[in-house]
Structures are given as C-alpha cells and as structure tokens.
DRENSE-863554 format. One record per residue (C-alpha): residue in one letter; x, y, z. Coordinates in steps of 0.001 Angstrom, whole numbers, plus 500000, padded with zeros to 6 digits. Layout:
aXYZ;...
***
This chain:
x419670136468535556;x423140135339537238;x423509134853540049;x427292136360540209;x427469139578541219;x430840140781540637;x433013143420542634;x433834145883539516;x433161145741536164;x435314148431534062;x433425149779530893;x436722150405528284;x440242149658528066;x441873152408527062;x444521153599529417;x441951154663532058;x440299150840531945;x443382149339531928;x445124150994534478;x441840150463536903;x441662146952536225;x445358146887537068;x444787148221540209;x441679146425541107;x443212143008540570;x446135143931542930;x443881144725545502;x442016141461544935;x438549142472543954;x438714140925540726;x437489142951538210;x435970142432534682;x437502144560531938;x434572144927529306;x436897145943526564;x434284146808523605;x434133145109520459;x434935148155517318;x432258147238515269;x430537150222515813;x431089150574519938;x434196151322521192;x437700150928520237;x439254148092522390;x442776150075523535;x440994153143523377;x442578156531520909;x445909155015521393;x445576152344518977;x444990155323516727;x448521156503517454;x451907155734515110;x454334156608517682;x453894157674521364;x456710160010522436;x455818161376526063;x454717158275527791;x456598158050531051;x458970154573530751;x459602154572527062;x462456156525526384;x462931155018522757;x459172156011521895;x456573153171521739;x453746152377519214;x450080153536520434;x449470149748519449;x452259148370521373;x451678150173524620;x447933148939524724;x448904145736524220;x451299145954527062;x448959147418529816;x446685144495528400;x449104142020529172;x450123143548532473;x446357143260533633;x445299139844532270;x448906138946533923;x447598140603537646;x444262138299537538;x442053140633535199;x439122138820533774;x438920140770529807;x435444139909527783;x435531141456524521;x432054142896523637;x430355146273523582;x428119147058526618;x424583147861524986;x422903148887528470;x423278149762531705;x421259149556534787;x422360152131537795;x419545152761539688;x419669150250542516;x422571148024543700;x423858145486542240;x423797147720539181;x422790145834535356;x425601145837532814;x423897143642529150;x426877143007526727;x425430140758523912;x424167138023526319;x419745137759527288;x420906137729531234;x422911141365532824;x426007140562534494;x425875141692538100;x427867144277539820;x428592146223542760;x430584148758541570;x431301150094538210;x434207152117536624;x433288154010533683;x436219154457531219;x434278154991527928;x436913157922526724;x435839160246523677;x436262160558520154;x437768163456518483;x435343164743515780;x437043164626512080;x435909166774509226;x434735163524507596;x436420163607503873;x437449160518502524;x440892161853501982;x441516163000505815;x440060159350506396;x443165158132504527;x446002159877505935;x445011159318509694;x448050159130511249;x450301159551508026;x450020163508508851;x446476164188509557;x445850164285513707;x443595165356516447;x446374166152519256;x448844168861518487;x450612167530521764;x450565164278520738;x452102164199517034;x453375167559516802;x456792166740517793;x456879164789514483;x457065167663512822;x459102169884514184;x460569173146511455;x457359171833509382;x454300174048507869;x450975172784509383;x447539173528509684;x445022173545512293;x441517173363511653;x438917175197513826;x437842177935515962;x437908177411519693;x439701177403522593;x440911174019521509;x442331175092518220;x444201178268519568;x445587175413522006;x447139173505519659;x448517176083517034;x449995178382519809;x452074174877520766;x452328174152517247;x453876177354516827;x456491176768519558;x457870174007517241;x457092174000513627;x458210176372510812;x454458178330510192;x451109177440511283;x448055178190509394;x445148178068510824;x441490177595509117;x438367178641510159;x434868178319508644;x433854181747510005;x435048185377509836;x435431185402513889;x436572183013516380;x434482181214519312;x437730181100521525;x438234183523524612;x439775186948523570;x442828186547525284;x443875183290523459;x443128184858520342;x444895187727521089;x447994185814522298;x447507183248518938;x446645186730516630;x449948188456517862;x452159185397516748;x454136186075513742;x454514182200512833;x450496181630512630;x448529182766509686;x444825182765509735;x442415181535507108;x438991182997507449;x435547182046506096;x437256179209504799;x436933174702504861;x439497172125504093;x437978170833500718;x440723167732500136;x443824166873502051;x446723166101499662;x447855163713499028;x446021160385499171;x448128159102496270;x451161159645498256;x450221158458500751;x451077161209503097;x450183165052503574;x451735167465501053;x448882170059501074;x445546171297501431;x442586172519499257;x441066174784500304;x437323176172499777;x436205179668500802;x432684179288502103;x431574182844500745;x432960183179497601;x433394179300496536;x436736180406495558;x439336177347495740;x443155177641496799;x446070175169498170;x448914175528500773;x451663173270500956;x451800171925504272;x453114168345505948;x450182167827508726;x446781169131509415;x445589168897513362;x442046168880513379;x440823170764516411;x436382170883515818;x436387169127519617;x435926165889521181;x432418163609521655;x432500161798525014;x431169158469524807;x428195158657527212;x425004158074525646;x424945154499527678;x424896156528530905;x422882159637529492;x420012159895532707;x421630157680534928;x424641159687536034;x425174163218536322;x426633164570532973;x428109168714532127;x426605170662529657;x429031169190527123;x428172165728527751;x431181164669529908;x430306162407533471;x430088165429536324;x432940163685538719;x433219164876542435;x436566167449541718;x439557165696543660;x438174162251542948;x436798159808540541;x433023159710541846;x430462160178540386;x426589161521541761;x425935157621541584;x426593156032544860;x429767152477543623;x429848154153540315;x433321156053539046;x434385157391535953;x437955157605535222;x439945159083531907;x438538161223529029;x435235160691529302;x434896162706532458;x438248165023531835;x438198167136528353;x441050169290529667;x444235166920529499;x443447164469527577;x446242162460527704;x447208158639527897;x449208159264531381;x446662161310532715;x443706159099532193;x445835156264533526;x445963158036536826;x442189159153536830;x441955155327536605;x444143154293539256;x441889156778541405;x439015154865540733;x439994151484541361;x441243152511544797;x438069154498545470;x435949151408544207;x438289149262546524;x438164151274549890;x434415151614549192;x433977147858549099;x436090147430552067;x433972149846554073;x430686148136553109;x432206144564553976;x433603146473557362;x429455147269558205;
***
C-alpha cells in the first residue's frame, strides 16, 4: 500500500473538479484531480465536452466551445500546481481515515480528504438516430442550447417537472413547442402543467414516442417520427431540435453505502455547504445538486468544497 497519503483527491473534472482542484492548489494542499478515463467511466471535462457552443458562461462574451472551456479550467489547474492522473476510480474506501481511492493500480492511493465531483448523465431515448445528431439539434438542456434556436419549432420529450421546465422556457423563445409524452397524463405538479397547458405556443402529444429523429442523412434535425403507443399509428412534425427531458442519472454507484445518498440517488450534502454525512468527504456539482445544473453553478459548489476540505485540514493540523 503507499505510503503517501495525500491531502485531497478530487473524483471528476468537470467544472465542479476543476474548479476544486483550482482552489485547493492555491491554498497549497495539493490535490490530485482523478479525471476518469471515458471508456466506460466518466467523461474527463465532464457534460461540457458534450456542448457545441457555451453561451452563458460568465467571462466569455463571444461564446466559447464546451471543449474549449474544459480545456481551459484544465490548464488553469495543472498551471496552479494540480497533480491530473487520467483513470477511472473503480473503488472507494470511506469508512476510516485515510480513506482508499483504487484507480487501475493493485495498491489504493491514500487520502485525507476527498471531493466528490462525479456529475450525472442525462438519460437519452437511446435511438441510433438521436445518437447521431447529439449536439447538431438533439439536447438535454433547454437552458443550455435553446438560445440556438430562437423563432424555431422544437420538441421536448417527457413528462415531469423537468420537461414542463424546459418547454415553458422554450416557449419564451422559439416559434412553437411540442411536447411528447408516452402517457395520456403527466407526472409533473399540477400547477406547472397548468401554467405549460395554458400556453398557446406549446402543443401536447399524448400516448405518444419519438420513433426516428430526422434527419441523420442531413446531418441535422428537420423532424420527428413519431409512434403512438396505443394505436401504433405513425406521424412526423417538422421541427429543428428535440430537448430530451426523461431526467438525469447521478454518477454514484462508487459511493452507493458509504455516503448518505436521496431517494433519487444524488449525495445528501449538509444544505449551505458541500459536506457530506462522511466526516473529510465533500461532494461538489451535479452529482449532489439536480436543481441547477449548470457549468457556473457546479463550479461554485466546487469552490465550496475545496475551502471546506482546506479549513478542515487546517483545523486538524491546529489540534
């Protein structure tokens, strides 16, 4: 086993990870970004590298790539004395101090404290054809990519709170909104329908699933086909971007029994901080918040846990 035991490790490096390990290196505690590996973990640079064109990042007034901007906060915390190993954390330890981190290596690294900044995934309809058109007008964040297009018919697809989120702002923007659901009634709370129901720019879809999104051969969206799940019936709508809107899977099945999780598998965080019911263990960005969900938001949530991790080091080397 080695013998280093580290101040902070950071699990992630989306814009949570990064902006904790940016933080954390300032304050001299040297962290180690874990950054995940893709092939089958996670996504090093988190949902952003997902992401065309990033609009409502603070700083960027000409817009910035989702690829760029990574890359950036990469740079910036590499540059500030972050120590980045690329690999996917199979297994975590957290039930004594130091806690037990195993990447692809026999021996655990060693740490004292640990910032969890796994994010989530957005769950996709899984066609081939939405597959294709990721980011070429099929998306899973209304306030994200909606601005791109603006006066434009699009769809939603879903039935929760979620998906009367995004079409309501959809509909503050784009020419008609139609939005599909697999069932004759919606999940979502009665007054969101209500408010969604009572706008004259949204159409609703019952009973219905998207069968294809048009059009692959394009190589952007043009439509829709449709399949009602009652009849079989099929139909198409001409539209130029389909939000998908079926909800978000947090990536905690490493932690699942060591730290306090919601009903809905997101890491239970002490409101008004980053801490978690595990005593030097903090989780920061969208794997503990499924409200916001956005890159500036889960940059801050980090940036709450590297100065939580830091003062709680400080206090234990004060003793």
């Amino acid at each position: 086993m080695s013998s280093t035991i580290r101040n902070v490790i950071v699990i992630g490096s989306g814009p949570a990870g990064l902006t904790a390990s940016i933080y954390a290196a300032r304050a001299n505690i040297k962290p180690l970004l874990i950054e995940g590996f893709s092939a089958g973990g996670l996504i090093p640079g988190g949902q952003l590298m997902f992401t065309t064109e990033v609009e409502n990042f603070p700083g960027f007034p000409e817009k910035v790539r989702g690829t760029d901007l990574m890359q950036r906060m990469r740079d910036q915390a590499e540059k500030q004395g972050t120590e980045i190993i690329t690999a996917d954390v199979t297994k975590v330890d957290l039930s004594q101090r130091p806690y037990k981190v195993w990447t692809d290596e026999p021996e655990p690294l060693l740490t004292r404290t640990i910032i969890i900044a796994t994010g989530a995934r957005a769950n996709y309809i899984g066609l081939p054809s939405e597959e294709a058109l990721k980011n070429k007008g099929v998306s899973a964040c209304a306030v994200c990519d909606g601005a791109l297009y603006r006066n434009a018919d699009v769809a939603v697809v879903g039935g929760g709170d979620t998906a009367m989120e995004e079409a309501t702002y959809l509909a503050g923007m784009c020419k008609t909104v139609t939005l599909i659901h697999r069932r004759n009634e919606f999940r979502a709370s009665k007054t969101m329908q209500a408010r969604l129901l009572a706008n004259p720019k949204v159409k609703v879809v019952y009973d219905s699933v998207v069968d294809e999104v048009l059009d692959v051969a394009k190589d952007e969206v043009t439509g829709l086909r449709l399949r009602n799940v009652k009849s079989g019936e099929l139909s198409t709508i001409s539209i130029r971007a389909l939000f998908v809107a079926i909800g978000h899977t947090p990536n905690t099945d490493l932690f699942r029994g060591q730290v306090e999780l919601h009903s809905n598998g997101y890491i239970k965080t002490i409101p008004g901080t980053s801490q978690t019911n595990v005593k030097g263990v903090f989780a920061a960005g969208d794997v503990q918040d499924w409200t916001y969900r956005q890159a500036v938001t889960a940059a801050g949530s980090g940036c709450m846990a590297a100065l939580e991790a830091e003062r709680l080091l400080g206090a234990e080397e004060a003793h």
